[in-house]
C-alpha positions as CSV (number, residue, x, y, z in Angstrom):
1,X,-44.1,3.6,8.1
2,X,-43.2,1.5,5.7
3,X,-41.1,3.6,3.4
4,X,-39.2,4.3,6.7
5,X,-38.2,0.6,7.4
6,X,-37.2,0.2,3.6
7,X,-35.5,3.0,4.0
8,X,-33.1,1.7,6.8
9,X,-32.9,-1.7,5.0
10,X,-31.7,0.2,1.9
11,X,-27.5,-1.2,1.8
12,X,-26.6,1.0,-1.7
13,X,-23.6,2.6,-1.0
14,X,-22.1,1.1,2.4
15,X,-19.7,-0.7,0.3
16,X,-17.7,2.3,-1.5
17,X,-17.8,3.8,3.0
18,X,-15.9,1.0,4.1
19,X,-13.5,1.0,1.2
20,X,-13.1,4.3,1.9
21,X,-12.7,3.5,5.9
22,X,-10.1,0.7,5.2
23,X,-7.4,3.0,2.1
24,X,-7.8,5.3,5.3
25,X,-6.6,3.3,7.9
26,X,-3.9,1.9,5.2
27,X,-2.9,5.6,4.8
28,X,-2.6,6.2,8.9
29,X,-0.5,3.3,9.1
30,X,1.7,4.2,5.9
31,X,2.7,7.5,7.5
32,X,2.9,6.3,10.6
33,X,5.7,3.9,9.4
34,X,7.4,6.3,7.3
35,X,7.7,8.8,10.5
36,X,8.9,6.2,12.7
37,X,11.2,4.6,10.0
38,X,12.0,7.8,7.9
39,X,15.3,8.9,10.2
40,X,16.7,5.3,10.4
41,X,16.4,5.0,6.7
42,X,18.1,8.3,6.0
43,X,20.8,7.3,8.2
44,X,21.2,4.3,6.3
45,X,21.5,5.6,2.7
46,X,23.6,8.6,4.4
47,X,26.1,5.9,5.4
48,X,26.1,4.5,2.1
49,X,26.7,7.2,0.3
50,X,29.7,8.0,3.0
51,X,31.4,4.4,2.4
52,X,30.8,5.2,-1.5
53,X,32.6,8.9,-1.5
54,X,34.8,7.1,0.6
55,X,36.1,4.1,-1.3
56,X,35.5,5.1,-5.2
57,X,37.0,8.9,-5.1
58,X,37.7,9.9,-8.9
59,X,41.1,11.9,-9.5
């Protein structure tokens, strides 16, 4: 009985689980961003790319 309580008790190892929990939440919220962000951004360096073809053209 014993061996069973100390084996419950035993904390090796929960530390490297919740890092692993937390660079995995990071990572959801990462992508989430980029998938909600990614079209404006294109847009954005689309149009600056337009205003620079635009204004510096190279005969």
């Amino acid at each position: 009985m014993k061996k069973l309580v100390n084996f419950f008790k035993d904390e090796n190892g929960q530390g490297m689980v919740e890092y692993g929990l937390i660079i995995g939440l990071i990572a959801i919220v990462v992508i989430a961003g980029l998938v909600i962000l990614g079209p404006k951004i294109k847009e954005m360096f689309v149009n600056i790319g337009n205003n620079l073809d635009a204004s510096g053209t190279v005969s």
